[in-house]
N, C-alpha and C positions, 0 to 999 in steps of 0.2 A: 505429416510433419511430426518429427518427433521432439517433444520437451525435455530439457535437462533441470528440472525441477516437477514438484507436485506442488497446488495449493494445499494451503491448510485451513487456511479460511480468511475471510474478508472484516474490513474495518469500514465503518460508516458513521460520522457523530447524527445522523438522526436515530433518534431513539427508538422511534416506531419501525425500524428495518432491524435493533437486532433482535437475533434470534431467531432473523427469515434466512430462507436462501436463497441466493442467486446462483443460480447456473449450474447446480448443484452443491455449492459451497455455503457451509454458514457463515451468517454474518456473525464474528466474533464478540463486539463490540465498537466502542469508541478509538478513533485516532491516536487518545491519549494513553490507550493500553498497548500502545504495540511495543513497547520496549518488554512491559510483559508478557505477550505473549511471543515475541522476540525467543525468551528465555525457553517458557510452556511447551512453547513444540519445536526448540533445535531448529531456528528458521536458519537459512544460510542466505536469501535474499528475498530482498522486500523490491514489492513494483509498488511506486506512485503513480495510477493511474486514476488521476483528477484534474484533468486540465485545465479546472478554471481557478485551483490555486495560484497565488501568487507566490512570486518568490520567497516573496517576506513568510509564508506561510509554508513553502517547501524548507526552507532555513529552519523554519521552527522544528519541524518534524524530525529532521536531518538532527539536528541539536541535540534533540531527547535522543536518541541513539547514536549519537556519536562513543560513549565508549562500547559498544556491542560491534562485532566481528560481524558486517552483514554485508552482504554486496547489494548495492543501491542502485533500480532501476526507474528511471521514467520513462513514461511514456507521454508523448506531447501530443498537444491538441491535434485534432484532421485538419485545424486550418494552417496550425506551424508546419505538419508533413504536406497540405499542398502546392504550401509558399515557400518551401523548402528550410525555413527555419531550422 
């Protein structure tokens, strides 16, 4: 399978994960940094992949980056994709 993008690195607000990595990706920081790091490394799309946000909290996220040029992906929970949501 081929990707039309690279990671640059991941966002986690528990504290104790940044500056690990996952999957070979570092965890950058907080949620609340992604408009900055948005800027940091020329992102062109962001994935939300957290399925247990709410919407109220997917709004939130989307908000803070509403004026940045980003293509916006989620990815929904295994139970939305088995119940066909």
């Amino acid at each position: 399978m081929v990707c039309d993008f690279e990671v640059v690195g991941l966002l986690d607000d528990s504290e104790s994960k940044v500056g690990r990595t996952l999957l070979g990706h570092k965890i950058l920081g907080p949620i609340s940094e992604l408009s900055k790091n948005i800027d940091r490394f020329n992102v062109l799309k962001v994935i939300i992949a957290i399925p247990s946000l709410s919407s109220l909290q997917i709004r939130k996220i989307l908000n803070s980056i509403s004026n940045q040029r980003v293509e916006i992906i989620t990815i929904p929970s295994s139970n939305d994709i088995v119940t066909g949501k």
